[in-house]
N, C-alpha and C positions, 0 to 999 in steps of 0.2 A: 190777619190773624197770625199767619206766618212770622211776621215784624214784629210783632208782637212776642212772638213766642221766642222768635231769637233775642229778641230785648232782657226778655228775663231770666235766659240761660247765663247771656252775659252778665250781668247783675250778679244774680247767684254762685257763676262762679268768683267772680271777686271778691264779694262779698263770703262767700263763704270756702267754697272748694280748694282755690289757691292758696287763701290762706292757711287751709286745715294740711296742704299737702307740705308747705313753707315748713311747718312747725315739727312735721312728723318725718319730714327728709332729712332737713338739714339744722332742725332743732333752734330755727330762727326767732330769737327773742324768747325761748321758754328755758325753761330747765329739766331737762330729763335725765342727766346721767354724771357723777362725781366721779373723784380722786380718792385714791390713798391704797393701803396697805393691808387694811383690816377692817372698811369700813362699808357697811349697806348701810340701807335706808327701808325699813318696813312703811307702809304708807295704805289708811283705811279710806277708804269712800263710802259715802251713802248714808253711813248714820250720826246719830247717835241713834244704836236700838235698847231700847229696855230688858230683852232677855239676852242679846249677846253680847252688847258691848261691856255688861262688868265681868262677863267670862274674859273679855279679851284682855281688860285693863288688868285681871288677876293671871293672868300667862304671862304678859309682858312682864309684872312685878316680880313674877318669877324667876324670870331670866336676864332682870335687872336691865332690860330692853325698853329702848327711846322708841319712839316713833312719832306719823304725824299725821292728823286725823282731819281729812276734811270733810267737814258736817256740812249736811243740807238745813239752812236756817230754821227751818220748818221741823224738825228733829229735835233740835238743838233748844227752840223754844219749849217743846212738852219735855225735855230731859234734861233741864238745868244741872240738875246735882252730876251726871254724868259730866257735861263740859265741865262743870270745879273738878270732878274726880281728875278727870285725863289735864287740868291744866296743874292742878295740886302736884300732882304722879311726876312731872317734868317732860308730857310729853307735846309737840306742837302743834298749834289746832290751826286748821285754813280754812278757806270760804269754798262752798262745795254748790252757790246758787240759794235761795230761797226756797223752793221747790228745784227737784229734779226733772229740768226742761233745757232742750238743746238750745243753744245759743244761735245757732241757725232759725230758729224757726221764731227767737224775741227782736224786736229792734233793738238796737244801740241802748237807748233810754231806758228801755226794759230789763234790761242784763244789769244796766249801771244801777237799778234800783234794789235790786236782788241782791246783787254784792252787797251794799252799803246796808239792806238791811237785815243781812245777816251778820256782818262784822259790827252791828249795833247790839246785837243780842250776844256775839262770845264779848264785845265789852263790859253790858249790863252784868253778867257773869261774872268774869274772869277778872276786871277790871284792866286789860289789857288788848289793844287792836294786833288788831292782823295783818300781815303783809304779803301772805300768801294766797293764790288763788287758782282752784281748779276747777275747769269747766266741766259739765257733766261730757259722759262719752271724752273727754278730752278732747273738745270740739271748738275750735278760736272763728269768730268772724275777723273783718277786718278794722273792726273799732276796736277789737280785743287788743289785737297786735299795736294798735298804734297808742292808744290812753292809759291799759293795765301796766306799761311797762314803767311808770313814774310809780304808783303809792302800792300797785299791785305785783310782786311776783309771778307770773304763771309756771307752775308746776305740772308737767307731766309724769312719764314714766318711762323706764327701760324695758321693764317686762310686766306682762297681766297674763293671767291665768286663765282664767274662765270659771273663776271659783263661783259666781252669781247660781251656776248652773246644779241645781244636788245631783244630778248625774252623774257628772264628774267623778263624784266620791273622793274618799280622804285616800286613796292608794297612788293613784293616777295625779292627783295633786298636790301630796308630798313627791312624787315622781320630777312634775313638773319646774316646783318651784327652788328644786337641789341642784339640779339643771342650769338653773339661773345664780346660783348663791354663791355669787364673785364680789370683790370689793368694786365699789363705786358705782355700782346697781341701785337703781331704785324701783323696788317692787310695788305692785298694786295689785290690795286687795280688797274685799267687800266683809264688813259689817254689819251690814241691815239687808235684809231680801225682801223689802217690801216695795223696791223701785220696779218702774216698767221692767218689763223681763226678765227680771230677778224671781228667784225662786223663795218663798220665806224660808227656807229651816236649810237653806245653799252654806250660812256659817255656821252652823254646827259645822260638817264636814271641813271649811276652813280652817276650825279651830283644833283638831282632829290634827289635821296637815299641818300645820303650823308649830304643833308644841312639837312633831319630829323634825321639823325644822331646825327651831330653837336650839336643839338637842343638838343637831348636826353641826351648825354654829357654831357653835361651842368650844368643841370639839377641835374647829378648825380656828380656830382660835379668831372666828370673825364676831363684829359686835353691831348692832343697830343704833343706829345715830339716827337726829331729828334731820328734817332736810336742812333746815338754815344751817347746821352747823356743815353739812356736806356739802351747800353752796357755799359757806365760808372757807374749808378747808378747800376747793377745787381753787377758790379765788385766788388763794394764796400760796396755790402750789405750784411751781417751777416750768407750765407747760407752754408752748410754744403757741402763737396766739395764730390760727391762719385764715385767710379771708376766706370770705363766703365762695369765691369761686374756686380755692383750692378744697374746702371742704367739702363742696357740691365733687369736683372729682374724685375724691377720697372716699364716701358715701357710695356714687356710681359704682367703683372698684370693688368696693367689699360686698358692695349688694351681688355681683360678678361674682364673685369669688365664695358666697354661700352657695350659689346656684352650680359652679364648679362640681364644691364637693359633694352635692347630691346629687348630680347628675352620674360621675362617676362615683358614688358611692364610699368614699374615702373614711377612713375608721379615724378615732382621735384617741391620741392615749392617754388622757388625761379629759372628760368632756367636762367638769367642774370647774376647769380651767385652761384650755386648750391651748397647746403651745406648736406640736408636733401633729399632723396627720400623716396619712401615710395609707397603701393601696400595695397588690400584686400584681406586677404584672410581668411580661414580656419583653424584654430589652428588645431598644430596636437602631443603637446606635454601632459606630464602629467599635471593631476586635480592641479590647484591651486585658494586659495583663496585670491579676491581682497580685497582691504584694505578699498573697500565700503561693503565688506561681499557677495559681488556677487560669484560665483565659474567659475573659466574658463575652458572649459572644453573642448575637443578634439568636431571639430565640429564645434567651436563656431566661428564665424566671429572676425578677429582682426585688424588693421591698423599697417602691419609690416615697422619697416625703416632698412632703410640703410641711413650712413654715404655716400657723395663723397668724394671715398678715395683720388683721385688727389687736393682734396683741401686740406684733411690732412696732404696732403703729402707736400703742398707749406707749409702750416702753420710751418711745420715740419721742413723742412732744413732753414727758414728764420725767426725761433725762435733763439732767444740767449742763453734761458734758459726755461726747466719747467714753469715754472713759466709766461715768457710771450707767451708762446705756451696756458697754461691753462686761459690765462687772453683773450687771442685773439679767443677760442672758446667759454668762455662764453658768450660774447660779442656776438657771432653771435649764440649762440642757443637763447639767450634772444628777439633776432629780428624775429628769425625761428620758435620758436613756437606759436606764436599769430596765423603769415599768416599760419601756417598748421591749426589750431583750425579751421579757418573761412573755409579752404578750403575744408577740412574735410566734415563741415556742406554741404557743396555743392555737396558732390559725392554720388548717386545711392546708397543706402543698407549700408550707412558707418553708419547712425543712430543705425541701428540695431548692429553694432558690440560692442564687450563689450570692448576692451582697445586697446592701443596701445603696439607693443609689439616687444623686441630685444634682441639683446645676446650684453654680455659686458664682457672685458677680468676683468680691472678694476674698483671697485664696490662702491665706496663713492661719486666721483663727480654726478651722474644722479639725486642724492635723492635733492639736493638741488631743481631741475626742478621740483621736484612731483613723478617721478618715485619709486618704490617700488622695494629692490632687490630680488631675491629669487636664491637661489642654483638651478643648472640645474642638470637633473638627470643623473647620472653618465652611461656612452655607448658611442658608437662608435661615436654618432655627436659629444657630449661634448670633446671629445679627438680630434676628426680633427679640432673642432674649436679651440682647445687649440691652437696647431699645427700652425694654419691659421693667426692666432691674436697673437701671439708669434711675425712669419717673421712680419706682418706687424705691430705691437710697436717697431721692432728692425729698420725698413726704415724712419716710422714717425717721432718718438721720438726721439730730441735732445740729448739725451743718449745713445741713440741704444743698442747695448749689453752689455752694462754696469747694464743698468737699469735693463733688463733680467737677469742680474746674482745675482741683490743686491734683488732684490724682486721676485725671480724664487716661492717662498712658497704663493705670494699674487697672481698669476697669473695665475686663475681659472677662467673661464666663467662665468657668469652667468646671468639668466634671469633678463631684465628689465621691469616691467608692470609700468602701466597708464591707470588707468580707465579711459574711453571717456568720461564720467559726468565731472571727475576731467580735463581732458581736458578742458571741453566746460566751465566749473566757474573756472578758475586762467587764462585761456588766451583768448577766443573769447569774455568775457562781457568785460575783465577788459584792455585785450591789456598785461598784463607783471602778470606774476607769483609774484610778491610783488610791494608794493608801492614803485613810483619814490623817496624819502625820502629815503627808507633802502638801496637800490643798492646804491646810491652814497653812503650813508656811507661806506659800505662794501667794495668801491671799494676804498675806503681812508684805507684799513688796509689790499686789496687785496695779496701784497706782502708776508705777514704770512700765511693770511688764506688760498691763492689759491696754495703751497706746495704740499697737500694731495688732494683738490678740481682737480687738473689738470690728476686725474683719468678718468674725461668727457673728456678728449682730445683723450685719447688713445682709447675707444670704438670704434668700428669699425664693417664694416659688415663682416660678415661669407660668401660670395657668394662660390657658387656652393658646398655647402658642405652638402647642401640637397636637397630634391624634393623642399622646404619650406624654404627657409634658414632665419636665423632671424640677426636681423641686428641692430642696434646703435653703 
């Protein structure tokens, strides 16, 4: 019995486990997440429902909003005129199963007949097949991975809500999903509540949260595309292609480094987009003197950051060149440090601290911001952060080991300060570290000068590499 019983753990996980873990670690053979600029992806499961889905297809008309709709066959046959509406509307429909049943729990043959004959009825329809397809739960065995990947796309997601749930309510779920409303996101959400554990009247509330979405969208000048076109545009866009086992430790890192910042608590000044975190604490390195004549001294209160490495990381593989990797953060520290200046002013005991303060592999770009560099004292941190900030300019950086080998002599640590005074007079009176006037010029000869300036790109945090770890 025993023999037995281990027989069919291993089965099962193959068959189902490892596969599901493949898909949802390191996004092996699916698509869960785009490129661009100004681009999401809204994205329905479970229906076609009769009372929600023409509320929904009248919001998106609204807001002149794509999306893409994967119907359970079984829906889709009792609400034809819905699939012509949503295929009429311009928006793209995918294979969502015959019924809503785990893939896990059908054979091979079974799943293969579901798809087919569901992509038979949006034909009968629509007069057009499907290439897309998503498992219920987002759940792959391992026939999925290996057969769907010729005539079928499989489609997941970057973020799901828990909107299934009317508990939730529309406060907590517009909360949630503003949270998430970045370009190259693909969200998941629910139009029908009549699946297992689904609530029926769960979209109302979605629809609710959604139109203040919309709204927010807007606003930010973000737009909802179909997914084909956001696997089109990622296809075609400029990013650096890495294998599966540099991915797998690029993945491990960041999964690290969420864990980081909840552990110690780290605030973000920007959470819609995170670029800058940052924390209070306790200096606990050597005496040095600020460039106001103040002395920092062990003990002293500082406002440390950290970089979001996942955003360097984008930055990083859908740079073309140096150059516009260093052009696309300065651009976004010049936005990030005003809103830290003000936010700063607002937290508990930050008055009293005397600078901001970080570690930086590379040492010329920060000074343009105001930062001051100083050499870090030579021991065990400064060498693990070498270590640390080495792997991670080799993942970021459009050069990767190349750049490591041509500048291995420039690729020293070392501390970045910022007196808080100098904080509070270049960015919370003024809004920008120099006059509107100089940036444009600057940025008219950006090309030359941002070469050596794209040193601020590669800064990065040192996590877990002290009690204190310091970070830019």
């Amino acid at each position: 019995m025993q023999t037995l019983l281990l027989w069919l753990f291993y089965i099962s996980s193959f068959y189902a486990f490892i596969p599901g873990l493949i898909t949802r670690i390191f996004g092996f053979r699916v698509f869960r997440k785009g490129s661009g600029e100004h681009e999401y992806a809204l994205t329905f499961d479970d229906g076609p429902d009769a009372v929600y889905t023409p509320k929904l297809l009248d919001l998106l008309k609204r807001y002149d909003a794509k999306a893409t709709f994967f119907v359970v066959g079984s829906h889709a046959e009792n609400n034809p005129e819905l699939v012509k509406r949503m295929h009429d509307e311009g928006h793209l429909i995918g294979i969502h199963n015959y019924i809503h049943k785990s893939n896990w729990l059908m054979r091979p043959a079974t799943v293969t007949k579901q798809i087919m004959k569901t992509d038979k009825i949006i034909h009968s329809i629509t007069g057009e097949r499907t290439s897309y397809y998503r498992p219920p739960w987002g759940i792959v065995n391992l026939f999925d991975l290996k057969k769907r990947g010729g005539k079928f796309k499989i489609v997941l997601w970057s973020a799901m809500f828990g909107d299934w749930r009317e508990r939730i309510g529309a406060d907590r779920l517009t909360e949630r999903i503003l949270n998430k409303l970045q370009p190259g996101e693909v969200l998941l959400l629910h139009d029908c509540g009549t699946t297992a554990g689904a609530n029926p009247d769960a979209p109302q509330q979605m629809l609710v949260a959604l139109e203040r979405v919309l709204q927010e969208a807007e606003q930010r000048g973000l737009k909802s595309i179909r997914v084909d076109e956001m696997i089109k545009a990622k296809e075609n866009a400029p990013e650096k292609k890495l294998s599966l086992g540099k991915l797998a430790v690029v993945k491990l890192w960041l999964i690290w480094e969420t864990i980081f910042h909840k552990v110690f608590r780290l605030k973000t000044v920007n959470p819609n987009d995170p670029l800058i975190h940052y924390r209070l604490r306790k200096y606990s390195g050597q005496t040095v003197e600020l460039e106001d004549g103040e002395l920092l001294q062990k003990g002293d209160k500082v406002v440390e950051l950290h970089f979001d490495n996942e955003k360097l990381f984008r930055f990083g593989i859908r740079s073309r060149s140096t150059v516009h990797l260093a052009i696309q953060m300065i651009r976004s520290m010049e936005k990030e440090l005003p809103v830290l200046a003000h936010q700063v002013m607002g937290i508990s005991g930050a008055k009293n601290a005397k600078a901001l303060y970080g570690v930086t592999m590379l040492n010329r770009g920060p000074q343009q911001f105001g930062f001051q560099v100083l050499d870090l004292k030579d021991g065990l941190f400064a060498r693990s952060s070498q270590l640390y900030l080495k792997f991670l300019l080799s993942v970021i950086h459009p050069s990767g080991q190349s750049r490591l080998k041509e500048h291995t002599q420039r690729l020293i640590p070392k501390m970045i300060l910022m007196p808080i005074n100098v904080l509070m007079e270049r960015y919370a009176e003024n809004g920008s570290h120099r006059p509107h006037h100089e940036m444009k010029r600057e940025r008219g000869n950006q090309p030359e000068q941002t070469a050596d300036n794209n040193d601020l790109t590669l800064s990065a945090s040192a996590q877990g590499l002290e009690s204190s770890t310091p970070a830019i």
